[in-house]
N, C-alpha and C positions, 0 to 999 in steps of 0.2 A: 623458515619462520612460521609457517602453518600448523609446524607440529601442535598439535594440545587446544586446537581448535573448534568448541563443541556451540550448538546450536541449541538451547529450549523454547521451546514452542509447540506450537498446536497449525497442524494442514490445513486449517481451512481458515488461519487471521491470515487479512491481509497485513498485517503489518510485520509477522511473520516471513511474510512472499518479498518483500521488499527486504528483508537480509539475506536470504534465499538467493535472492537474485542480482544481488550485490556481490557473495560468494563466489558464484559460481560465474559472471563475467569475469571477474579478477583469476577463476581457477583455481581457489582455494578450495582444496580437501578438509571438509569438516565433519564431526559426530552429529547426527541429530539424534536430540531426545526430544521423544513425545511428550507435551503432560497433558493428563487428564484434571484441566481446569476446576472441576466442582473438587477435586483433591488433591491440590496444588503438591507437590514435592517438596520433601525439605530443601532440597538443592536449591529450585525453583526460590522458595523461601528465605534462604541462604543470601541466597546473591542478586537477589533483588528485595530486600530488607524492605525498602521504602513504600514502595508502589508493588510488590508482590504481583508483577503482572508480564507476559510475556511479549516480546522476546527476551533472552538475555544471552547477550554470546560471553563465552568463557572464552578466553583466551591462554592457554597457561595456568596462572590461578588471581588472574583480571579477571573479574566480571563489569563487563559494560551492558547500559539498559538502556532502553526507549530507542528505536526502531530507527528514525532517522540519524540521532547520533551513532547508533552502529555503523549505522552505511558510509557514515564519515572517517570512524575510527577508523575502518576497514581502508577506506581510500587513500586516510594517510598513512597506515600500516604495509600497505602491498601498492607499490606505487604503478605497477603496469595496471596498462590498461585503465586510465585517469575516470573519473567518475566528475571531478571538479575540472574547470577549466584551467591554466596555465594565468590566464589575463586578470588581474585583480578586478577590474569591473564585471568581466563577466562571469567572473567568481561570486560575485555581491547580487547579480542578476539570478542566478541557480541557487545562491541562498533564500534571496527575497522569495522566489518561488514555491520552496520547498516550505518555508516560512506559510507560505497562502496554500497552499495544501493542507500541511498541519491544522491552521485554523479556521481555513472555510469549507475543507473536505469533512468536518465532523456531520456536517448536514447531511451526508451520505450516510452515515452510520445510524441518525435519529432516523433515519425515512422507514429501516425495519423496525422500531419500535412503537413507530408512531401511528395514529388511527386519529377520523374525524376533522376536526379544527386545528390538531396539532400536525396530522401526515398533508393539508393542506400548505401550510404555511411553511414546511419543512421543506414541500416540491417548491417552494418560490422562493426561496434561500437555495439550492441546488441550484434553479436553472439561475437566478443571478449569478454563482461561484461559475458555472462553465458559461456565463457568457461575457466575462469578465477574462478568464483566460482562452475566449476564441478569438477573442479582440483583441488582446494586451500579449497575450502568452507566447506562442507561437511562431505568428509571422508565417515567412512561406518555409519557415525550416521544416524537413521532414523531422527531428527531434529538437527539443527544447535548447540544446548545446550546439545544434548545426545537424551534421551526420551519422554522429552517434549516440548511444543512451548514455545519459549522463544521472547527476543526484537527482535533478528533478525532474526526467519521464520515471524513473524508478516513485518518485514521491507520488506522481499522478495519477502512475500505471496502476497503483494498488486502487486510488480513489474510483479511476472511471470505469476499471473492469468488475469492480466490485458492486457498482451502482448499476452495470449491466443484472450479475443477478440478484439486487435488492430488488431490480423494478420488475421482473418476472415475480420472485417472491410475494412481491406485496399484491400486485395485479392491478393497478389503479392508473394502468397509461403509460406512455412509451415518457422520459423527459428526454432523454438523450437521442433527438431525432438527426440523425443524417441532414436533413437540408438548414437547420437552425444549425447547426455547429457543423458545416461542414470541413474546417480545421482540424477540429478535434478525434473526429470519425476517421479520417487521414490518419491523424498521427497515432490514433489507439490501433490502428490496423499497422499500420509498420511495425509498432512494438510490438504486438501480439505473435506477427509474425518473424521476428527475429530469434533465430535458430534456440539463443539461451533461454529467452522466457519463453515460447512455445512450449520448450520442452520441460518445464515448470511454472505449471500453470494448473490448479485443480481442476478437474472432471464439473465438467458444468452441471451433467444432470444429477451426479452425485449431489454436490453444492448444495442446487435451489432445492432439493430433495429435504436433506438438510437443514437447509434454514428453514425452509416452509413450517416444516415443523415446532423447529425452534422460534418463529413469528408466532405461531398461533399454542405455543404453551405460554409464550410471554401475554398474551394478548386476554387467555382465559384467567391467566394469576390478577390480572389489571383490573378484573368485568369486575 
């Protein structure tokens, strides 16, 4: 069932890493193609008509888009290795979640673009979203499911590893400290350290390298 399995994206979205990592728990063999975003592919163009944006996994000659319903298609397409719970509640609980990811994880994403009055208000929308899920989230599970990674540490893992290097990039203070979320600090080191995502996971100095960059070309188009 794997065969004609192909990946488009770019190595350093998170939201890319999150089908990535949904793949390769389940053990699926798939193509990745790189795109180079400022010159999108017809393919790319093709099979995501709508929104023209990455990721889009082909399956065969299905094209499915937007990053979390990947990680679902996938999970009901390759049933080992469950990503969803078994229990309708707490199937509605890894929904709801990946749901609050979706919409209050965007504040991670504004904090590299943002400067002044707006990268202010942008850090207090973050540390509300993670202190909303070090309270509510959680609990004493080592992962969101119990034991193991399920839809929503994949939904999160992108959010908070990725806000690790926004907040080197940007340099304006640690948000994600160890003693205010010590829940979170827990759980992002378990998953960090689970054999699958360690071993797909970008090069950090690469990364902020990277982004640094691309912050302060955004940041001069702006002045």
């Amino acid at each position: 069932m794997a065969e004609g399995v192909k990946l488009f994206g770019a190595l350093l979205s998170p939201f890319v890493y999150r089908v990535i990592w949904a793949l390769k728990l389940k053990a699926i063999p798939y193509e990745f193609i790189e795109e180079d975003l400022p010159n999108k592919s017809p393919l790319l163009l093709k099979y995501n008509p709508v929104h023209k944006k990455i990721p889009v996994l082909l399956h065969g000659d299905k094209p499915v888009c937007e990053s979390m319903v990947i990680v679902e298609y996938i999970d009901e397409m390759w049933p080992q290795n469950p990503l969803l719970p078994n229990d309708p509640y707490e199937r509605a609980l890894a929904r709801f979640w990946v749901k609050f990811a979706e919409d209050k994880g965007t504040s991670v994403w504004r904090l590299f673009r943002a400067k002044g009055e707006e990268l202010e208000n942008t850090r207090k929308e973050t540390l509300e979203m993670l202190q909303n899920v070090e309270e509510h989230g959680l609990g004493e599970k080592k992962f969101f499911g119990g034991d193991s990674i399920g839809i929503a540490d994949i939904a999160f893992g992108s959010v908070i590893y990725w806000l690790g290097l926004i907040e080197e990039v940007v340099g304006e203070g640690v948000i994600f400290e160890a003693h205010k979320f010590p829940r979170l600090h827990a759980w992002i080191q378990n998953f960090k350290q689970a054999p699958i995502i360690k071993e797909n996971l970008p090069d950090r100095g690469w990364s902020v390298t990277f982004f640094k960059r691309r912050r302060e070309a955004i940041l001069a188009a702006s002045a």
